[in-house]
N, C-alpha and C positions, 0 to 999 in steps of 0.2 A: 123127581122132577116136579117143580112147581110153576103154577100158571101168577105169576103177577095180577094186582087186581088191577093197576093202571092200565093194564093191557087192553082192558074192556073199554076205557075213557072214548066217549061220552059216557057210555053205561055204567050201572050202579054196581058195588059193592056184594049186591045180590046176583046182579049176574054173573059177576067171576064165581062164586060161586058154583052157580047154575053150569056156566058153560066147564070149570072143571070137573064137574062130576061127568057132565055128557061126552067131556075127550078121553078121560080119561087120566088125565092129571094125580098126582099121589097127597097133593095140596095146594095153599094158598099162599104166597105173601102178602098181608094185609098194608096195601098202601093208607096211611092215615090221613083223612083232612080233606082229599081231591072229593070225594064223598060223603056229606056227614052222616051218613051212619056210621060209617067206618070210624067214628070215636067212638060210639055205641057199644062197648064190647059186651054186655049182655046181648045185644042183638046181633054180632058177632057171632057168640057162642049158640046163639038160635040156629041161623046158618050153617054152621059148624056138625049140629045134631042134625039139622033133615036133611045135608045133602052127604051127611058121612065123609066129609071131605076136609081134614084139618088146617089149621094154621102152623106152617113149618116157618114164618119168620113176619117179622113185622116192618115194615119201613117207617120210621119217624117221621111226624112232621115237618121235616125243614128242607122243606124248598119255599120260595120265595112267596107263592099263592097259600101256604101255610102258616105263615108266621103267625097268625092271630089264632092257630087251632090249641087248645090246651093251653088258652093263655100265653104270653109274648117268654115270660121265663126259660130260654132255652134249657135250662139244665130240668128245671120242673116237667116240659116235655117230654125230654129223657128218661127222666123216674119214672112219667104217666108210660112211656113206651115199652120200658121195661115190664111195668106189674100188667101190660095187657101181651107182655107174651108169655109174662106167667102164668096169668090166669086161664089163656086159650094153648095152652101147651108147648110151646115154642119157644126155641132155644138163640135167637138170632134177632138182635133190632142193627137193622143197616141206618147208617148214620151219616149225613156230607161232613165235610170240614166247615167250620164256620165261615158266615160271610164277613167280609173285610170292615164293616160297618159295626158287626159283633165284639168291638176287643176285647170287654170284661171275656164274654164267654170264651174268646180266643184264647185268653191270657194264661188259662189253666187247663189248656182243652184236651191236651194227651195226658198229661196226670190224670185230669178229673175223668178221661172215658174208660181208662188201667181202673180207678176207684170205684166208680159205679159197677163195672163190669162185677170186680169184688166181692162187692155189696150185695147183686142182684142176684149172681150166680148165671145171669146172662152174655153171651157173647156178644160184645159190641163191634161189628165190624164196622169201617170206617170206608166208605167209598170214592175211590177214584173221581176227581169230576175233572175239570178242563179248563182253558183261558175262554174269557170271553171275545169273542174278535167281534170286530166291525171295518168299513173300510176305512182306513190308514189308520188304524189303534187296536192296538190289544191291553185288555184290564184285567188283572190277577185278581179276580173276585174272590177268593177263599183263601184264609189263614188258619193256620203257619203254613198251608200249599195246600195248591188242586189237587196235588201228583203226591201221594200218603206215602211211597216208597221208602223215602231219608227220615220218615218219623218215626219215633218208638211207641208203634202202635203194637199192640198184640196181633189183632184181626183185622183182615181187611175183604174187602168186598171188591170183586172186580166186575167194570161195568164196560162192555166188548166198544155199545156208541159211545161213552163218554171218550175212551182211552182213541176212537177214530176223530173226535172232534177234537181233541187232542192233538194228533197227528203225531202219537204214538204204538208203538207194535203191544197190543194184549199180551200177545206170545214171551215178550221183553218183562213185561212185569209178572206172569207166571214162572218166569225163571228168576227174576229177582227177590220176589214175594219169599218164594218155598213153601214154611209151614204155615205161614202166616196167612195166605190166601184161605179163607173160612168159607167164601161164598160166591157166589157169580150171577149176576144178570148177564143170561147170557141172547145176545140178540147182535146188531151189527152194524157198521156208518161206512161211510166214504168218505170222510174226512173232510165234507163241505164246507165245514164251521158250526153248522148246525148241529144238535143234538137228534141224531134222526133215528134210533131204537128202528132199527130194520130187521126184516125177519133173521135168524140166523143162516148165512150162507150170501147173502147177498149184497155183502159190504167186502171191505180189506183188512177183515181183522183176523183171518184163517180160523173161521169161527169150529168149523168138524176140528180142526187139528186141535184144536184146543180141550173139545169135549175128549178128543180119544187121547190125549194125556192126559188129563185129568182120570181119566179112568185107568190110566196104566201105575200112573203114580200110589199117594198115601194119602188123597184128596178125599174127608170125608165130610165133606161140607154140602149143601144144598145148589144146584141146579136150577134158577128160574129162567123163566121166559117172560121179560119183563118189552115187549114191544107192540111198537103204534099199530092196531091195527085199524084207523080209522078211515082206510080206504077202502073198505069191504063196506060193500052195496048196501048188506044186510046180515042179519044174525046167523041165518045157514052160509055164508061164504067165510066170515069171522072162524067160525068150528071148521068149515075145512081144510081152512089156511093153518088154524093151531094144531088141529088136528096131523097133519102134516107133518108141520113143525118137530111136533111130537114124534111122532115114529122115526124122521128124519132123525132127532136127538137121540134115542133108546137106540137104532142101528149103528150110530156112532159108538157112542158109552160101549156096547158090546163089540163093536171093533176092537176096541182098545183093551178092554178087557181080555180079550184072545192075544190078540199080542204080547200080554202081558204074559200069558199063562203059557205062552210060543216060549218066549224069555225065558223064564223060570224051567222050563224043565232042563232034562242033563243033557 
Protein backbone atom coordinates (compact mmCIF):
# COMPACT_ATOMS: atom_id res chain seq x y z
CA UNK A 1 0.00 0.00 0.00
CA UNK A 2 1.33 3.36 -1.13
CA UNK A 3 0.46 6.94 -0.01
CA UNK A 4 0.44 9.17 -3.31
CA UNK A 5 2.53 12.36 -2.83
CA UNK A 6 -0.38 14.44 -4.41
CA UNK A 7 -2.31 13.36 -1.61
CA UNK A 8 -0.59 15.91 0.69
CA UNK A 9 -1.32 18.94 -2.07
CA UNK A 10 -0.85 21.84 -0.83
CA UNK A 11 1.95 20.15 1.04
CA UNK A 12 5.36 19.24 -0.05
CA UNK A 13 7.01 16.24 -1.33
CA UNK A 14 8.65 16.10 2.19
CA UNK A 15 5.55 15.72 3.87
CA UNK A 16 4.13 12.62 1.99
CA UNK A 17 7.05 11.55 3.06
CA UNK A 18 6.71 12.41 6.60
CA UNK A 19 3.12 11.60 6.75
CA UNK A 20 3.79 7.87 5.40
CA UNK A 21 6.22 6.97 7.53
CA UNK A 22 3.84 8.27 10.69
CA UNK A 23 0.64 5.98 9.05
CA UNK A 24 2.24 3.77 8.27
CA UNK A 25 2.23 3.37 4.54
CA UNK A 26 4.88 0.49 2.82
CA UNK A 27 5.79 3.64 0.23
CA UNK A 28 5.62 6.49 -1.88
CA UNK A 29 4.36 7.36 -5.51
CA UNK A 30 6.45 10.20 -6.34
CA UNK A 31 4.09 12.65 -8.22
CA UNK A 32 6.61 14.76 -10.31
CA UNK A 33 6.42 18.61 -10.99
CA UNK A 34 3.17 19.56 -8.66
CA UNK A 35 6.32 20.14 -6.27
CA UNK A 36 9.67 20.99 -7.29
CA UNK A 37 11.63 19.16 -5.40
CA UNK A 38 9.95 16.27 -6.42
CA UNK A 39 12.30 16.55 -9.76
CA UNK A 40 15.06 16.66 -7.31
CA UNK A 41 15.68 12.98 -7.19
CA UNK A 42 18.92 13.19 -5.18
CA UNK A 43 16.76 14.90 -2.68
CA UNK A 44 14.40 12.35 -3.37
CA UNK A 45 16.66 9.68 -2.42
CA UNK A 46 17.53 12.06 0.92
CA UNK A 47 13.91 11.38 1.93
CA UNK A 48 13.90 8.08 1.00
CA UNK A 49 17.00 7.28 3.71
CA UNK A 50 15.68 9.28 6.74
CA UNK A 51 12.12 8.26 6.66
CA UNK A 52 12.82 4.55 5.50
CA UNK A 53 10.06 4.69 3.47
CA UNK A 54 10.59 3.89 -0.33
CA UNK A 55 9.51 4.89 -3.74
CA UNK A 56 7.23 2.00 -5.13
CA UNK A 57 6.17 4.11 -8.48
CA UNK A 58 6.56 7.29 -9.97
CA UNK A 59 4.02 9.58 -11.72
CA UNK A 60 5.18 11.55 -14.75
CA UNK A 61 4.92 14.74 -15.41
CA UNK A 62 1.97 15.17 -17.73
CA UNK A 63 -0.76 16.69 -16.64
CA UNK A 64 -1.35 19.99 -17.86
CA UNK A 65 0.37 22.24 -14.75
CA UNK A 66 3.43 20.12 -15.72
CA UNK A 67 4.16 20.49 -19.26
CA UNK A 68 7.17 22.82 -18.67
CA UNK A 69 8.65 20.24 -15.84
CA UNK A 70 11.80 18.27 -17.53
CA UNK A 71 11.46 20.46 -20.51
CA UNK A 72 8.31 20.50 -22.90
CA UNK A 73 9.80 17.08 -24.85
CA UNK A 74 7.25 14.62 -23.81
CA UNK A 75 9.14 11.61 -24.77
CA UNK A 76 12.41 13.13 -22.97
CA UNK A 77 10.11 13.29 -19.86
CA UNK A 78 9.58 9.86 -20.01
CA UNK A 79 13.12 8.84 -20.27
CA UNK A 80 13.80 11.57 -17.28
CA UNK A 81 10.82 9.47 -15.58
CA UNK A 82 12.01 6.28 -16.16
CA UNK A 83 15.92 6.77 -14.88
CA UNK A 84 14.31 8.46 -11.65
CA UNK A 85 12.52 5.15 -10.80
CA UNK A 86 15.48 3.49 -11.45
CA UNK A 87 17.52 5.27 -9.55
CA UNK A 88 15.07 5.43 -6.44
CA UNK A 89 14.11 1.78 -6.88
CA UNK A 90 10.85 1.44 -8.51
CA UNK A 91 9.42 -0.43 -10.81
CA UNK A 92 6.15 1.66 -12.28
CA UNK A 93 6.02 5.27 -14.06
CA UNK A 94 2.14 5.84 -14.55
CA UNK A 95 1.68 7.70 -17.59
CA UNK A 96 -1.81 9.77 -19.10
CA UNK A 97 -2.43 9.30 -22.79
CA UNK A 98 -1.45 12.34 -24.70
CA UNK A 99 -3.31 15.51 -24.91
CA UNK A 100 -5.04 16.14 -28.27
CA UNK A 101 -2.76 19.23 -29.00
CA UNK A 102 0.31 16.64 -28.65
CA UNK A 103 0.03 14.78 -32.22
CA UNK A 104 3.66 14.20 -32.99
CA UNK A 105 3.75 12.57 -29.45
CA UNK A 106 0.32 10.93 -30.04
CA UNK A 107 1.51 9.69 -33.40
CA UNK A 108 3.75 6.84 -32.06
CA UNK A 109 2.53 6.70 -28.49
CA UNK A 110 1.52 2.92 -27.94
CA UNK A 111 4.64 1.73 -29.94
CA UNK A 112 6.90 4.21 -28.42
CA UNK A 113 5.43 3.37 -24.46
CA UNK A 114 5.89 -0.98 -25.58
CA UNK A 115 9.71 0.63 -26.62
CA UNK A 116 10.69 2.44 -23.80
CA UNK A 117 9.12 0.18 -21.55
CA UNK A 118 11.88 -2.35 -23.35
CA UNK A 119 14.49 -0.18 -23.04
CA UNK A 120 14.24 0.79 -19.42
CA UNK A 121 13.20 -2.50 -18.04
CA UNK A 122 10.48 -0.28 -16.53
CA UNK A 123 6.73 -0.86 -16.53
CA UNK A 124 4.90 1.89 -18.09
CA UNK A 125 1.42 1.94 -17.09
CA UNK A 126 -0.86 3.95 -19.03
CA UNK A 127 -3.81 5.57 -16.99
CA UNK A 128 -7.35 5.65 -17.49
CA UNK A 129 -8.41 9.52 -17.63
CA UNK A 130 -11.88 10.91 -18.90
CA UNK A 131 -14.09 13.36 -21.39
CA UNK A 132 -13.86 16.73 -20.51
CA UNK A 133 -17.53 18.13 -19.94
CA UNK A 134 -18.78 21.49 -19.52
CA UNK A 135 -22.33 22.67 -20.01
CA UNK A 136 -23.68 21.71 -23.46
CA UNK A 137 -20.23 20.00 -24.69
CA UNK A 138 -18.16 17.39 -24.19
CA UNK A 139 -14.19 17.48 -25.54
CA UNK A 140 -12.11 14.22 -26.07
CA UNK A 141 -8.93 15.65 -24.66
CA UNK A 142 -6.58 12.78 -25.00
CA UNK A 143 -5.39 10.65 -28.00
CA UNK A 144 -5.70 7.84 -29.36
CA UNK A 145 -8.52 7.79 -26.14
CA UNK A 146 -9.12 8.67 -22.55
CA UNK A 147 -10.42 5.03 -22.04
CA UNK A 148 -6.77 2.84 -22.70
CA UNK A 149 -9.05 -0.41 -22.93
CA UNK A 150 -9.07 -0.99 -27.07
CA UNK A 151 -5.26 0.00 -26.97
CA UNK A 152 -2.33 -2.43 -27.29
CA UNK A 153 -0.92 -1.19 -24.22
CA UNK A 154 0.94 -3.84 -22.11
CA UNK A 155 0.10 -2.01 -18.57
CA UNK A 156 -2.35 -0.05 -17.37
CA UNK A 157 -3.09 1.96 -14.38
CA UNK A 158 -6.54 2.18 -12.91
CA UNK A 159 -7.65 5.29 -11.60
CA UNK A 160 -11.23 4.47 -9.31
CA UNK A 161 -12.07 9.12 -9.80
CA UNK A 162 -11.14 9.19 -13.16
CA UNK A 163 -13.15 6.00 -14.34
CA UNK A 164 -16.38 7.85 -12.04
CA UNK A 165 -15.86 11.15 -14.07
CA UNK A 166 -15.94 9.09 -16.62
CA UNK A 167 -19.21 7.66 -15.80
CA UNK A 168 -17.90 4.34 -16.10
CA UNK A 169 -18.03 1.07 -13.68
CA UNK A 170 -13.99 0.50 -12.33
CA UNK A 171 -15.29 -2.85 -11.72
CA UNK A 172 -15.97 -3.05 -15.81
CA UNK A 173 -12.51 -2.28 -16.62
CA UNK A 174 -10.89 -4.74 -13.98
CA UNK A 175 -12.72 -7.23 -15.76
CA UNK A 176 -11.72 -6.20 -19.06
CA UNK A 177 -8.15 -5.12 -18.25
CA UNK A 178 -7.17 -8.84 -16.75
CA UNK A 179 -3.50 -9.19 -16.70
CA UNK A 180 -2.90 -5.91 -17.95
CA UNK A 181 -4.14 -3.95 -14.83
CA UNK A 182 -0.36 -3.30 -13.17
CA UNK A 183 -1.55 -0.67 -10.82
CA UNK A 184 -4.47 1.31 -9.16
CA UNK A 185 -5.04 4.78 -7.70
CA UNK A 186 -7.23 3.67 -5.70
CA UNK A 187 -9.60 6.47 -4.25
CA UNK A 188 -13.25 7.43 -5.53
CA UNK A 189 -16.05 9.99 -7.52
CA UNK A 190 -19.61 10.36 -7.90
CA UNK A 191 -19.61 10.90 -11.25
CA UNK A 192 -20.17 14.90 -11.01
CA UNK A 193 -17.94 15.59 -13.99
CA UNK A 194 -15.38 16.62 -11.82
CA UNK A 195 -12.24 14.86 -11.20
CA UNK A 196 -13.01 14.54 -7.34
CA UNK A 197 -10.10 11.77 -5.90
CA UNK A 198 -12.56 10.94 -2.85
CA UNK A 199 -11.48 8.87 -0.03
CA UNK A 200 -11.99 5.25 -0.98
CA UNK A 201 -15.61 4.14 0.01
CA UNK A 202 -17.22 7.16 -0.57
CA UNK A 203 -18.01 7.53 -4.33
CA UNK A 204 -19.75 4.80 -6.87
CA UNK A 205 -17.05 3.06 -7.78
CA UNK A 206 -17.44 -0.12 -5.35
CA UNK A 207 -14.21 0.87 -4.12
CA UNK A 208 -13.73 -2.38 -1.11
CA UNK A 209 -15.11 -4.78 -3.92
CA UNK A 210 -12.45 -3.92 -5.93
CA UNK A 211 -9.58 -4.07 -3.44
CA UNK A 212 -10.88 -7.64 -2.17
CA UNK A 213 -10.77 -8.84 -5.91
CA UNK A 214 -7.76 -7.58 -6.49
CA UNK A 215 -6.65 -9.66 -3.63
CA UNK A 216 -8.40 -12.82 -4.53
CA UNK A 217 -7.14 -12.66 -8.16
CA UNK A 218 -3.24 -12.77 -9.62
CA UNK A 219 -3.08 -9.00 -9.03
CA UNK A 220 0.58 -8.14 -8.25
CA UNK A 221 0.84 -4.80 -8.84
CA UNK A 222 0.77 -1.70 -6.33
CA UNK A 223 -2.11 -0.23 -4.40
CA UNK A 224 -2.13 3.73 -3.91
CA UNK A 225 -3.94 6.02 -2.22
CA UNK A 226 -3.81 8.78 -4.45
CA UNK A 227 -6.65 11.43 -2.90
CA UNK A 228 -7.67 15.09 -2.13
CA UNK A 229 -7.34 15.57 1.21
CA UNK A 230 -7.50 19.21 1.34
CA UNK A 231 -10.45 19.55 3.39
CA UNK A 232 -8.68 18.53 6.52
CA UNK A 233 -8.40 21.47 9.01
CA UNK A 234 -4.93 20.46 9.63
CA UNK A 235 -1.97 17.94 9.64
CA UNK A 236 -3.48 15.70 12.67
CA UNK A 237 -6.92 15.21 10.86
CA UNK A 238 -5.10 14.69 7.16
CA UNK A 239 -3.06 11.27 9.30
CA UNK A 240 -6.35 10.40 10.66
CA UNK A 241 -8.41 10.43 7.83
CA UNK A 242 -5.31 8.39 5.85
CA UNK A 243 -4.76 6.66 8.54
CA UNK A 244 -8.20 5.14 8.38
CA UNK A 245 -8.22 4.86 4.97
CA UNK A 246 -5.37 2.66 5.51
CA UNK A 247 -6.52 0.10 7.78
CA UNK A 248 -9.91 0.33 6.02
CA UNK A 249 -7.72 -0.97 2.80
CA UNK A 250 -5.37 -3.68 4.69
CA UNK A 251 -9.09 -5.29 6.21
CA UNK A 252 -10.20 -5.34 2.82
CA UNK A 253 -6.98 -6.96 0.93
CA UNK A 254 -7.22 -9.54 3.84
CA UNK A 255 -10.92 -10.14 3.20
CA UNK A 256 -10.26 -11.16 0.15
CA UNK A 257 -7.46 -12.99 0.64
CA UNK A 258 -9.65 -15.48 3.02
CA UNK A 259 -11.93 -15.73 0.48
CA UNK A 260 -9.53 -16.66 -1.65
CA UNK A 261 -7.93 -19.33 0.41
CA UNK A 262 -12.27 -20.34 1.41
CA UNK A 263 -12.04 -21.07 -2.63
CA UNK A 264 -9.07 -22.97 -2.82
CA UNK A 265 -9.44 -25.49 -0.44
CA UNK A 266 -11.20 -29.13 -1.27
Amino acid sequence: MGLGSSTVYPGTTADAFELAASVGYDGVELMVGIDPPSTDIDYVRKLVDYHQVPVLSVHSPCLVITQNVWGTDPWEKLRRSCQAATDLGAEVVVVHPPFIWQREYARNFVAGIRGLSRQTGITLAVENMYPWRAPGATVFGYVPDWDPTHQDYDALTLDLSHAATAQVRSLDYVDAWGGRLRHVHLTDGLGSGRDEHLFPGQGNQDAWQIVERLATGRFGGHIIHEINTRRAVDHEEREQQLAEALNQTRQHLQQGRTQAHREALP
